[in-house]
N, C-alpha and C positions, 0 to 999 in steps of 0.2 A: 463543382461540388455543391450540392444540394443543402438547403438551410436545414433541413433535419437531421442529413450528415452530421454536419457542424457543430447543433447540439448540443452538450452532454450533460445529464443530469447527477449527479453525484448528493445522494442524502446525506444528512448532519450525521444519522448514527454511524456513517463511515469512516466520516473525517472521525468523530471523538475515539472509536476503536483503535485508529493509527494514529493517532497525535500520543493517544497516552501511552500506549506500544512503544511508541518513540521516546518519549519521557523518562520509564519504568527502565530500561535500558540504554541511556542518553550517552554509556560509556561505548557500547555495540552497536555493531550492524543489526539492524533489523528489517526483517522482509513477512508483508503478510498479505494474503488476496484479496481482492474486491469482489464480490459476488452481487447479483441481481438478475435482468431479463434487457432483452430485445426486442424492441415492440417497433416494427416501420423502419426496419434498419436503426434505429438510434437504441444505444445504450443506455439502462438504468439503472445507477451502480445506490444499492439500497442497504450492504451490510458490507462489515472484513471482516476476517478470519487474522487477527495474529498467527503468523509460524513460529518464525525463527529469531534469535538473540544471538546465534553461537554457529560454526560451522556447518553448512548445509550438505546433508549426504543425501545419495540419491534414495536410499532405500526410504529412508525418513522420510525424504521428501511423497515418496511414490504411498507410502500410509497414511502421509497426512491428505493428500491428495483423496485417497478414497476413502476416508471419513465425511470428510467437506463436504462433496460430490453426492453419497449416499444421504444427507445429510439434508441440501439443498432438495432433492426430489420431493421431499415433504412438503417444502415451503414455495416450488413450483420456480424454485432461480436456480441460476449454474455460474458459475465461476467469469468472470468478463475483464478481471486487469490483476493489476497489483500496483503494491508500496513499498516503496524504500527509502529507511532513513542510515545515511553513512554518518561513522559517527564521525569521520571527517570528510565534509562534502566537496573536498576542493578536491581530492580524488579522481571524480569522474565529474564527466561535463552533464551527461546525461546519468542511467543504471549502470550498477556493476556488472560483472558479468555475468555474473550468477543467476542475477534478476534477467538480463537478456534471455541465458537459454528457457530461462521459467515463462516466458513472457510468449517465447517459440511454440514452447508446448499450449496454451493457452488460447492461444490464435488459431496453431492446427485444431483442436477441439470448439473453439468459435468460430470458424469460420469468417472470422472477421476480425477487424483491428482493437486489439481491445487495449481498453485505459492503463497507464502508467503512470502513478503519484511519484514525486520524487520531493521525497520530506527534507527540511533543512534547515539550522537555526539560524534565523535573519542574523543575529548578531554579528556569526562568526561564519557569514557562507565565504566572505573572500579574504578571509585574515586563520592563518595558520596558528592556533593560538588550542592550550589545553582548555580541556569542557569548563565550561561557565557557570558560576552560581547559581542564573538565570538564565532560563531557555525560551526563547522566543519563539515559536515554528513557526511557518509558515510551509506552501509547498506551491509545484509547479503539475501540471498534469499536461501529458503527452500521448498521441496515437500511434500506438509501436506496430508496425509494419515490415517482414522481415525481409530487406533486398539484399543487403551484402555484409555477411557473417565476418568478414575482416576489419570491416567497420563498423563498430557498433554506433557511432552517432547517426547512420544515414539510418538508421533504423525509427528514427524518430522526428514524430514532427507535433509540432506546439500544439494546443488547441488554446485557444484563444482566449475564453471565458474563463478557465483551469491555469489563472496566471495570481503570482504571490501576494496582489492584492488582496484578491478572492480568498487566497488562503490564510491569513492573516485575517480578513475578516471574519472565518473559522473557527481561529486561535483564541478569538475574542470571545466566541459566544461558550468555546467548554472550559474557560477560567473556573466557573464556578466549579465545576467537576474538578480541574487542578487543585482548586483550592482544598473540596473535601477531601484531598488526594485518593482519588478513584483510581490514579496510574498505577499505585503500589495494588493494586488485586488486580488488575490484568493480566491472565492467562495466556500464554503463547503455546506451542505443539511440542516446542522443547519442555516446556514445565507439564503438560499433560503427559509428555511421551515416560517422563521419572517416575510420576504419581497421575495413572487415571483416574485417580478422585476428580483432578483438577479440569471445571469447565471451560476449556478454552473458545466457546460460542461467545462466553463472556456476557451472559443474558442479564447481567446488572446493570450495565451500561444504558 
């Protein structure tokens, strides 16, 4: 595999869009897209979209999807990964299922393997325990690749640089966003889908 393969670039305003996603709903599952561009086969994951908080349906999903989409032509990117935070991460070793078949779709339309965040709170990733006062994130990023639908872990493989140091060192730099709690106005596609008022671009951020 080629060093440009290898790669991956992931911008700050992605991680803060999913971290506070994560935060604003620390009790739920939550899942939202990576977008940006492909330049030399390498990935440049440059914004996310929050989705979901609450059960994922397909039809929702298929609208949220052609907002996004239509959305990104503007800005000259298209959709390349996703994020997931379980709000119990001991669940799954890698995504839920949910996020695998979104991840299928994503790829067929990429043509290529595209990123997978997989959000978690350091605290409590291997102790079974009710949500925490204090939430640590950090996350893992992985290259999902679809070979055997029975197994959803062989569908993933690490990338290297996208490991919980790195994300933790993330978590450090949007405290201050925490702090002004930025999380509580975050827009996800369930809260826009109730009230279209609601920006779910999340252009404050």
């Amino acid at each position: 595999m080629s060093q440009v393969e290898q790669k991956q670039t992931i911008e700050l305003l992605a991680y803060k869009k999913a971290y506070l996603h994560a935060l604003k709903y620390v009790k739920d599952d939550v899942i939202g897209v990576l977008t940006g561009r492909v330049e030399n086969g390498q990935i440049f994951v440059e914004d996310a979209y929050p989705l979901f908080h609450s059960r994922v349906l397909s039809p929702t999903l298929e609208t949220a999807f052609e907002l996004i989409e239509g959305a990104l032509k503007k800005k000259k990117q298209i959709i390349v990964g996703l994020y997931e935070a379980l709000s119990h991460p001991y669940q799954a070793k890698y995504l839920s299922e949910i996020s695998t078949r979104i991840l299928e779709r994503i790829q067929k339309n990429l043509s290529k393997q595209p990123i997978a965040l997989r959000i978690y709170d350091e605290d409590k990733q291997d102790q079974q325990e009710e949500i925490q006062e204090y939430h640590y994130l950090t996350c893992e990023g992985y290259k999902f690749d679809l070979k055997d639908s029975k197994n959803i872990d062989a569908n993933y493989e690490k990338i290297q640089e996208l490991n919980p140091q790195n994300g933790l060192a993330k978590f450090e730099i949007i405290k201050n966003d925490i702090s002004q709690n930025k999380h509580r106005f975050i827009v996800d596609f369930d809260a826009h889908f109730e009230d279209i008022s609601l920006d779910f671009t999340n252009s404050f951020v």
